[in-house]
VOGU-3710 file (C-alpha; in Angstrom, 3 decimals, decimal comma):
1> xxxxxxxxxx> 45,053/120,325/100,384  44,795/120,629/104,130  42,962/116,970/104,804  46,077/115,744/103,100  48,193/117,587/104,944  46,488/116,561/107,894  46,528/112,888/107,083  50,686/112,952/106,867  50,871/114,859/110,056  48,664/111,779/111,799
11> xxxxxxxxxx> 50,832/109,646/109,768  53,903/111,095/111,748  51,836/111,558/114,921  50,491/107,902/115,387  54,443/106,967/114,907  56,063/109,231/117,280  53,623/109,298/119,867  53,971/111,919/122,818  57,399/110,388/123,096  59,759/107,800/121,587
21> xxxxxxxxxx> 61,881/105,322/123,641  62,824/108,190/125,960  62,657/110,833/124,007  60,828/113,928/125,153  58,033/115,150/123,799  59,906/118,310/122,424  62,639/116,343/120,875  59,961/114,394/119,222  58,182/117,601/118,070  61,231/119,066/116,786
31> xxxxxxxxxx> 61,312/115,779/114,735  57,382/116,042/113,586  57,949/119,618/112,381  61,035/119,025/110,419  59,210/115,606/108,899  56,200/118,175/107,909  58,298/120,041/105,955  58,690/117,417/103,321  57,300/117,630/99,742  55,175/114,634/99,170
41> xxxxxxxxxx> 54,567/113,462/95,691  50,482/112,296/95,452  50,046/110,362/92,583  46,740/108,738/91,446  46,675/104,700/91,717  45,585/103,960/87,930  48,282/106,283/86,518  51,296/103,453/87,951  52,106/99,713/87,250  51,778/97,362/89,977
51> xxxxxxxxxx> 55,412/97,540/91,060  55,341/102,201/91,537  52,013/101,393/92,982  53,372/99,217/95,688  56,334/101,217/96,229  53,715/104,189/96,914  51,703/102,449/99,219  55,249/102,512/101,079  55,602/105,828/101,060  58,075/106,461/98,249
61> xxxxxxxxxx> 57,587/107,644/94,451  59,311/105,924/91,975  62,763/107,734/90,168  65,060/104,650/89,127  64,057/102,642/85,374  63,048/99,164/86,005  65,887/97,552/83,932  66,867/94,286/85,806  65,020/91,359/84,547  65,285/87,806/85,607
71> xxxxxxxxxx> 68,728/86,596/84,586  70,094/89,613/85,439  68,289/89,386/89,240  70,108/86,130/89,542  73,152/87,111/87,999  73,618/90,138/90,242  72,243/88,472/93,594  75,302/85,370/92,743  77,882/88,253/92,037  77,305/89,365/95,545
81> xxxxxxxxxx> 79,079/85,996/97,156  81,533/85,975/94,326  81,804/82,187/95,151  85,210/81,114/93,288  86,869/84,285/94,236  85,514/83,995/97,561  86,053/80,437/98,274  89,717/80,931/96,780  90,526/83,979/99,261  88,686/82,501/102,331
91> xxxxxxxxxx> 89,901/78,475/102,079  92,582/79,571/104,200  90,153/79,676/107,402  89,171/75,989/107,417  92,402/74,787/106,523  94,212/76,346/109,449  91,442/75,273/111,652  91,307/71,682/110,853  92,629/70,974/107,288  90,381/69,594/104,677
101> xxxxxxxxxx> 87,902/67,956/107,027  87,610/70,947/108,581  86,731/72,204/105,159  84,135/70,034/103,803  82,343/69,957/107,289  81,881/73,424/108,269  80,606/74,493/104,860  78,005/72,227/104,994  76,929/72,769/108,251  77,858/76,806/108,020
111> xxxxxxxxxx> 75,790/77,230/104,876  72,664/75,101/106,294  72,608/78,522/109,023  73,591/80,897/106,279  70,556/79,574/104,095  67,728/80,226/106,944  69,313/83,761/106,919  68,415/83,844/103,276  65,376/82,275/103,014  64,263/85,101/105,823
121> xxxxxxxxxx> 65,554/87,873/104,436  63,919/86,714/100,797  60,317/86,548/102,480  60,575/90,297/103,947  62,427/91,528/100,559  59,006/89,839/99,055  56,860/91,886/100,927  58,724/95,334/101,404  61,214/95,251/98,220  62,377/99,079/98,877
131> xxxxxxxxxx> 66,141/99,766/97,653  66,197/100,503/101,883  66,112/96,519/102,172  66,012/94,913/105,494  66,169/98,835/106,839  63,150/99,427/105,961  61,069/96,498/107,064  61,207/97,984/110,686  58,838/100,589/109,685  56,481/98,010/109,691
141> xxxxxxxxxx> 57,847/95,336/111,495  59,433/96,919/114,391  57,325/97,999/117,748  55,997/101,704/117,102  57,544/103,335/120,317  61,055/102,286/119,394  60,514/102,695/115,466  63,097/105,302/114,719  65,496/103,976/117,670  65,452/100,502/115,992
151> xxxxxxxxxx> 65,875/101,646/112,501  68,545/104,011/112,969  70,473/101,107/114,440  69,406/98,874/111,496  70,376/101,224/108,877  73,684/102,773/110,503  74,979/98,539/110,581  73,803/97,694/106,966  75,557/100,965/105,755  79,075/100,506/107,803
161> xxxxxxxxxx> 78,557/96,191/107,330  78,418/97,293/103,401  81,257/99,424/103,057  83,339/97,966/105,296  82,421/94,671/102,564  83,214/96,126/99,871  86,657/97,472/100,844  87,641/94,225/101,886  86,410/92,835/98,396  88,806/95,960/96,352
171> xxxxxxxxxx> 91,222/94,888/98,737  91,074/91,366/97,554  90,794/91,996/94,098  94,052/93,899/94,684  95,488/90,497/96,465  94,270/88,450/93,611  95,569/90,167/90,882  99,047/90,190/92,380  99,131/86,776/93,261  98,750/85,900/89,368
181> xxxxxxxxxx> 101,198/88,254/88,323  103,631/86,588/91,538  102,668/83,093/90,157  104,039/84,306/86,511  107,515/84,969/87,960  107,617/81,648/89,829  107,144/83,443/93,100  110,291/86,107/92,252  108,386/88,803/92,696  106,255/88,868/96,157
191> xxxxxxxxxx> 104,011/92,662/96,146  104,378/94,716/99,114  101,193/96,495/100,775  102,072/100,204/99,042  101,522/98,301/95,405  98,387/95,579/97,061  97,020/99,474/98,024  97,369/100,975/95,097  95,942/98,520/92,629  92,910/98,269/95,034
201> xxxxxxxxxx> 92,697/102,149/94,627  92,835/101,596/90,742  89,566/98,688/91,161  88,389/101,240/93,818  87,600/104,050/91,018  87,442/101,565/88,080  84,181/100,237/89,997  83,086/104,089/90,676  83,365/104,449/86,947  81,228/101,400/85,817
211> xxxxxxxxxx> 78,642/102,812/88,460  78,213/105,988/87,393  76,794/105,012/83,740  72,827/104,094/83,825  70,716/101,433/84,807  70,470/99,737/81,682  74,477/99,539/81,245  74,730/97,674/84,952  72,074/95,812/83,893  73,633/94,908/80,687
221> xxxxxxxxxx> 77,277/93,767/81,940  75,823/91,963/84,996  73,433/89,438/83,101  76,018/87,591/81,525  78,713/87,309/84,768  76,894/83,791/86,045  77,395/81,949/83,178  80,746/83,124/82,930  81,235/82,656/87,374  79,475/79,095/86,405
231> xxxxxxxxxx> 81,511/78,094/84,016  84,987/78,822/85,823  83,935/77,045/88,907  83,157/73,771/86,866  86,275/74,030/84,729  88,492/74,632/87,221  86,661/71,609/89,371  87,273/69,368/86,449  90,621/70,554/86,095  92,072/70,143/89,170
241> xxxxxxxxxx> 90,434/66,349/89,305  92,087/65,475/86,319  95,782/66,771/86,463  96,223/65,959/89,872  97,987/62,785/90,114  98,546/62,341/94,555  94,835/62,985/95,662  94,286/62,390/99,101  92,073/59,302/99,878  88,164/59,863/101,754
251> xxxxxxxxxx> 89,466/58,999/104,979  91,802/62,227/105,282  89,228/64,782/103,610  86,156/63,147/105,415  87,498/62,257/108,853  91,009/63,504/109,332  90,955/66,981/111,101  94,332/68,345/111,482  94,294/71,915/113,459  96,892/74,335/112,552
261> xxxxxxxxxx> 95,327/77,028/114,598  97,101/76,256/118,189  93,385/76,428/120,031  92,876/73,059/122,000  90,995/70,833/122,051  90,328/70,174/118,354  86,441/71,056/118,290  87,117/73,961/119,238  90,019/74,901/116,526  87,160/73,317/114,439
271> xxxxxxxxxx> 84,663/75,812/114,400  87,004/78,390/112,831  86,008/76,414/109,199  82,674/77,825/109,567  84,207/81,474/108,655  84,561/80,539/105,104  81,135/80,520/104,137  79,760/82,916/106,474  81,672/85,313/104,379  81,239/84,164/101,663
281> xxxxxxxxxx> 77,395/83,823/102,200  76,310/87,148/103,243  75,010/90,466/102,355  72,277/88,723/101,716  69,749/91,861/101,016  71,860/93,274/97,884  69,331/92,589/95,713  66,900/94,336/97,701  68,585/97,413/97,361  68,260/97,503/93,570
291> xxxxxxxxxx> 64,668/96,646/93,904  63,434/99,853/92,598  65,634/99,013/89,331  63,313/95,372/89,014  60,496/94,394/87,182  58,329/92,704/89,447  60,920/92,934/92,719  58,003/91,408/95,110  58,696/87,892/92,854  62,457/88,626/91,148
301> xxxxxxxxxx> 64,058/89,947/94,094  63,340/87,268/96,358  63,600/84,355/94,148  67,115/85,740/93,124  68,452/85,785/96,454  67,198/82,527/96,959  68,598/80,646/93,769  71,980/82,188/94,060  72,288/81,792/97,574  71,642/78,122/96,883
311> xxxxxxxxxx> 73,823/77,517/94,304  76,264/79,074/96,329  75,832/76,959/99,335  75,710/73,968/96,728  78,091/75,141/94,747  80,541/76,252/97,633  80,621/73,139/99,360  81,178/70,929/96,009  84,791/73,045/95,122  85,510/72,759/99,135
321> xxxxxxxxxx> 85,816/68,932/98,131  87,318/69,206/95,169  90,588/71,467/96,813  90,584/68,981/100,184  91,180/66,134/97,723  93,739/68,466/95,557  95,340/69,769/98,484  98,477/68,421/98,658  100,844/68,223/102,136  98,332/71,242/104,211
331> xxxxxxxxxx> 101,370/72,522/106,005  103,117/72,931/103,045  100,172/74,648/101,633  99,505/77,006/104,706  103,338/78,412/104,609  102,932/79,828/100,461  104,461/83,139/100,386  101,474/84,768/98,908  98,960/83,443/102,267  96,691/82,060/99,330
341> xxxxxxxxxx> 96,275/78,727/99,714  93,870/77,752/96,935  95,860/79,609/95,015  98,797/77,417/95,399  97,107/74,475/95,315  96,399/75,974/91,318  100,313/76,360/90,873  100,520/72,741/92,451  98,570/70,927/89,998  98,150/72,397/87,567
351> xxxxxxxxxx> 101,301/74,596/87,026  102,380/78,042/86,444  100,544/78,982/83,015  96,543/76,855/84,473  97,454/78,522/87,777  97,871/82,509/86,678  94,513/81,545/84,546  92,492/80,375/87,532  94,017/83,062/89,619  93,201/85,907/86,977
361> xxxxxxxxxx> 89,646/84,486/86,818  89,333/84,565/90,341  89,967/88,178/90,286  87,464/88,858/87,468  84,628/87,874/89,371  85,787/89,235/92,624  85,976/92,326/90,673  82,386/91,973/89,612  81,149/91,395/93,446  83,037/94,560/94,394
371> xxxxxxxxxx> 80,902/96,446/91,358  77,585/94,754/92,529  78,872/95,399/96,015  79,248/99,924/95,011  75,934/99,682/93,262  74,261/97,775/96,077  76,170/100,054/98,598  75,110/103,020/96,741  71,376/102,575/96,355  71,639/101,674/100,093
381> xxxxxxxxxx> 73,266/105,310/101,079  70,593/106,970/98,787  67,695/105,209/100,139  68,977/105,888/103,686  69,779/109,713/102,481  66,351/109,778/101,221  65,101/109,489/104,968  67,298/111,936/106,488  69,065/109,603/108,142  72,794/110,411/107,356
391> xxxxxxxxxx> 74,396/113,536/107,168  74,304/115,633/104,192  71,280/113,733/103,195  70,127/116,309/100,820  73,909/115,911/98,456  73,435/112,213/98,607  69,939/112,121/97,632  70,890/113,867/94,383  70,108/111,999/91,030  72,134/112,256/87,861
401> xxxxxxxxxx> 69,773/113,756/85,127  71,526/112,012/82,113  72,282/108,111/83,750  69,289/108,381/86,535  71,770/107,047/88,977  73,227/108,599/92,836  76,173/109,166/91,266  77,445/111,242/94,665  76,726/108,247/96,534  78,630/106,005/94,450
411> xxxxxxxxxx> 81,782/108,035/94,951  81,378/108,809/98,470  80,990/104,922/98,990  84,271/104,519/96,539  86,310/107,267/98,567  85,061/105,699/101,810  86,455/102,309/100,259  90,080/103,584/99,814  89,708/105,345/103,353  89,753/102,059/105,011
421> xxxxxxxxxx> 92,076/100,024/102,873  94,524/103,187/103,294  95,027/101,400/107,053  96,772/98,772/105,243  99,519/100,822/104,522  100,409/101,068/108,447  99,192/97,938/109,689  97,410/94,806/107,797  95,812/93,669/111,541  93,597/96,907/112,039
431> xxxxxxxxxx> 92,395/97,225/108,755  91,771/92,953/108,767  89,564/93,843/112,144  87,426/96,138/110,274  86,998/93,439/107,199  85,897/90,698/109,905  82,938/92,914/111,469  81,209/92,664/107,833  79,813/89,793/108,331  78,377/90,370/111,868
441> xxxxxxxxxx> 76,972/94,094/111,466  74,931/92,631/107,646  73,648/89,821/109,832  72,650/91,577/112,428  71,445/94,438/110,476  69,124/91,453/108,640  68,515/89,819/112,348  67,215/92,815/114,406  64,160/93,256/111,387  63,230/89,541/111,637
451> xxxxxxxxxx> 63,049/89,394/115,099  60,876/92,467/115,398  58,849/90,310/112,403  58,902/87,203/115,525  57,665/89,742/117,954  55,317/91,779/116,846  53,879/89,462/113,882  52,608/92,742/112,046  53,511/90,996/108,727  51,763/91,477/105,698
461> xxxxxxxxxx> 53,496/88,100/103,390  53,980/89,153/100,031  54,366/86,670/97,155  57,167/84,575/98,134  56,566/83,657/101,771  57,434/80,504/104,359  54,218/79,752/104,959  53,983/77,441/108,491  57,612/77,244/108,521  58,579/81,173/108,835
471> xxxxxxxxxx> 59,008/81,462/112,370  61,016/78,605/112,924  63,425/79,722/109,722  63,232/82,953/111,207  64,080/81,534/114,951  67,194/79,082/113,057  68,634/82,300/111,258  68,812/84,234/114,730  70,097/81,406/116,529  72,748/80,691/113,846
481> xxxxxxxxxx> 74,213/84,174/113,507  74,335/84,310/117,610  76,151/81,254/117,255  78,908/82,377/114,400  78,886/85,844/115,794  81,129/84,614/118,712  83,047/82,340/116,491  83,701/85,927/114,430  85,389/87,977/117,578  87,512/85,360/118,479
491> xxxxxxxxxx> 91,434/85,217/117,679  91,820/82,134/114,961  95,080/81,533/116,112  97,050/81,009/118,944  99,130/81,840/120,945  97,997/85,489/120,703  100,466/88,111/119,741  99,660/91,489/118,931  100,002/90,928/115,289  97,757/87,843/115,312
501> xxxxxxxxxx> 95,229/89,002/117,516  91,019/89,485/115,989  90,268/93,557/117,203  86,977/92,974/115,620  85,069/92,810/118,629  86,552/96,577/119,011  85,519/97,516/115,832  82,392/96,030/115,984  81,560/98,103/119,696  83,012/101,094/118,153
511> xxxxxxxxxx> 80,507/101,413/115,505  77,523/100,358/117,780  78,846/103,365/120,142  78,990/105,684/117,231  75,706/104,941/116,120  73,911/105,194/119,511  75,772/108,222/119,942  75,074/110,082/116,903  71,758/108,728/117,448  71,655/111,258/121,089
521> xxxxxxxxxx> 73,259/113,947/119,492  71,779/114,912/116,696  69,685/111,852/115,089  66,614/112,321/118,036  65,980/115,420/116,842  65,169/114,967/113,203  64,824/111,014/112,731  61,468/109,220/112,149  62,278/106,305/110,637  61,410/105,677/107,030
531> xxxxxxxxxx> 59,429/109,402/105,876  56,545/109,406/103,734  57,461/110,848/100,437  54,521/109,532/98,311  50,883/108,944/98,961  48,517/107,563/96,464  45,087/109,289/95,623  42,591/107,099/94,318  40,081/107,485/92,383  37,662/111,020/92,192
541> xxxxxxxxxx> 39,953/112,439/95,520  42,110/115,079/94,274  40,758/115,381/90,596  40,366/119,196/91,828  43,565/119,565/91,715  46,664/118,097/89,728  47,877/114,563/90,547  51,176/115,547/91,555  50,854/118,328/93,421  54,139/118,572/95,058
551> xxxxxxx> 56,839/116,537/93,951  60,212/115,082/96,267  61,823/113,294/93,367  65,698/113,757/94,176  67,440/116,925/93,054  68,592/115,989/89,248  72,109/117,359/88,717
//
């Protein structure tokens, strides 16, 4: 037992070195010791399937069922975006900053950015497909010195970028929901924030519910939600081509911009279209973090992301078209009561009863994003729990014996969830700030891995890879997300007023403050990065003794 013992304490040693990006040597003791005091789990290669064998070779034993096949990868990696609910909540960006050219342009060009993102983050889900995600490709990836520094950063920005995602999400499934029942009374009734907050609370802890049964459940009720997602997006497409009767002609959705915004000169008040499908296209990495709940997640999980991400860019910018033609007089549109354009333009054309339908299925499959979202969000706080990394790591590590799911980390994402959206009881502008940092802390959570991957080139590919073209993907995707992220911290309208103004960029430095200071506290002192909880004995070593000699499965409750 000792040579093993001795071969995880080098394991730890090589990493942390006689210090660690400034820390001291004691500090980075105090971190070896409390690393040695893990369990780990030593399991013999020909006792696991390719997929536990992998996942061993990473350092982690296996404690989730492989449920998720290949529909139901898709079906979950396109619930993410939630692109009809998404497109119908967001079309108000691009049609204050330039009407329906503004529309139709910036999708196309946004999503051409959004999909080198993807295609990056697919290759290094193919090659380390951990429920961690992107987090944990900087074991690898990142230079060894600054390991746990860079990590700790990673995972603290997926974590907040996630939550912070999926409150906006129960926050717009609250928005949606009203809207239809607004639209039934003929705009009568208009819901105030105390009943938009407490029907989010109601998705909130429906969503904790659905996520607290098993695998095989979520796997169940997500396979079928594309076909369904599919299917609204071309009906209502069809639809609205049909009934409406005063289209606009090419020369107004292709070349036409009109800026509502106030910015000058028009470019400019332009590039606020591009926030449409930046939001709608991210969190990217979902899938990853269900990976230990795939068959084959090296092929599956990658793919998925892939094939819904592309449908969505497709997809996305087809309906963009479809509502510029449909749109009706824009500054009509842009003064609705309800601040939901696309909405409206359902009520326009196709009247009360085809509008509340659209509207109703809008909110269906924003509702199944935001339960994709808590089960992505969840695995994410367990596999960060599972390397010490937040507090109370031990309660959030716990498995439930009966579903063989964190069900403490699903509610203490869901109570998070309401935390934030609670804001919007006092004012809509500070809790709006912390919905617009989403999309820069996922990206750059996904950004800071992939540029280690530029750097270093430590690499191993796995099965779905770029090939020649990775590094210049990877260089696109960084460039891109530099590019949007200043787009994301500006004010979209002006004049500014303290009402209208974007605190995001406060938000955003809050959290990076918190992190890095957290990270001097307290996190220096027992932080590694990624720990080793599994290592795999093959063949005769170890047949002295029993396979699993000490075992760091999560506490079952």
């Amino acid at each position: 037992m000792d040579h093993r013992k001795s071969s995880l304490k080098d394991i730890y040693a090589e990493r942390l070195g006689s210090r660690v990006g400034g820390r001291k040597s004691s500090v980075a003791e105090q971190a070896l010791e409390k690393a040695m005091q893990d369990n780990v789990n030593y399991v013999q290669s020909e006792d696991l399937n390719d997929a536990d064998r992998r996942l061993a070779e990473m350092g982690y034993v296996q404690v989730y069922k492989r449920e998720f096949s290949w529909l139901s990868c898709i079906s979950f990696a396109f619930s993410i975006s939630g692109l009809f609910a998404s497109v119908t909540t967001t079309y108000i960006y691009p049609l204050e900053a330039g009407g329906a050219t503004s529309a139709v342009w910036c999708w196309l060009i946004s999503g051409a950015g959004c999909m080198c993102i993807t295609l990056s983050v697919s290759e290094l889900v193919s090659a380390y497909p951990t429920s961690g995600g992107l987090y944990f490709t900087c074991k690898y990836l990142a230079p060894t010195n600054w390991m746990a520094e860079i990590s700790w950063l990673c995972g603290w920005m997926n974590v907040l970028g996630q939550t912070a995602g999926l409150a906006s999400t129960e926050y717009g499934c609250a928005q949606l929901l009203l809207a239809a029942v607004s639209m039934s009374t003929n705009f009568t009734y208009i819901p105030t924030d105390r009943q938009t907050v407490g029907v989010m609370a109601a998705s909130t802890v429906l969503h904790g519910i659905l996520n607290s049964f098993s695998t095989s459940f979520l796997e169940k009720i997500t396979r079928s939600y594309v076909i369904f997602h599919v299917g609204v997006l071309v009906a209502c497409c069809i639809t609205l081509l049909v009934m409406c009767d005063n289209k606009h002609d090419s020369a107004y959705v292709w070349t036409n911009p009109v800026p509502d915004a106030g910015w000058s000169p028009v470019g400019f008040s332009f590039l606020f279209g591009f926030l449409s499908a930046s939001w709608t296209m991210t969190d990217y990495d979902a899938t990853a973090h269900i990976a230990e709940e795939i068959k084959q997640p090296e092929l599956k999980a990658p793919w998925a992301i892939t094939i819904a991400l592309t449908f969505t860019y497709v997809g996305g910018w087809l309906f963009n078209i479809v509502l510029s033609y449909c749109a009706g007089d824009v500054p009509v549109l842009l003064d609705n009561k309800l601040d939901q354009p696309a909405a409206q333009i359902f009520y326009n054309v196709i009247g009360r009863t085809g509008g509340v339908v659209f509207t109703v299925c809008a909110f269906i499959i924003l509702s199944f994003t935001g339960m994709t979202g808590l089960q992505a969000g969840a695995r994410t706080i367990w596999a960060l729990a599972r390397d010490e990394l937040l507090p109370g790591s031990r309660l959030w590590y716990k498995i439930d014996r009966r579903t063989h799911t964190p069900i403490y980390s699903v509610w203490l994402l869901a109570s998070a969830c309401i935390a934030i959206n609670l804001i919007g009881l006092g004012s809509y502008t500070a809790i709006s700030a912390i919905f617009n940092m989403t999309a820069i802390t996922l990206d750059w959570s996904y950004c800071i891995p992939i540029v280690c991957k530029m750097i270093t080139n430590r690499m191993e590919p796995g099965p779905y890879n770029l090939g020649k073209f990775s590094w210049f993907i990877n260089l696109c995707a960084v460039a891109w997300t530099t590019f949007v992220t200043i787009i994301f911290i500006l004010p979209t309208i002006r004049p500014v007023t303290a009402q209208n103004m974007n605190y995001c960029v406060v938000i955003v430095v809050g959290v990076m403050a918190f992190a890095v200071a957290y990270w001097y506290i307290a996190g220096r002192k027992y932080y590694i990065g990624p720990r080793v909880k599994a290592q795999v004995v093959i063949g005769e070593e170890g047949s002295d003794e029993s396979p699993v000699e000490k075992s760091e499965k999560p506490e079952f409750l």
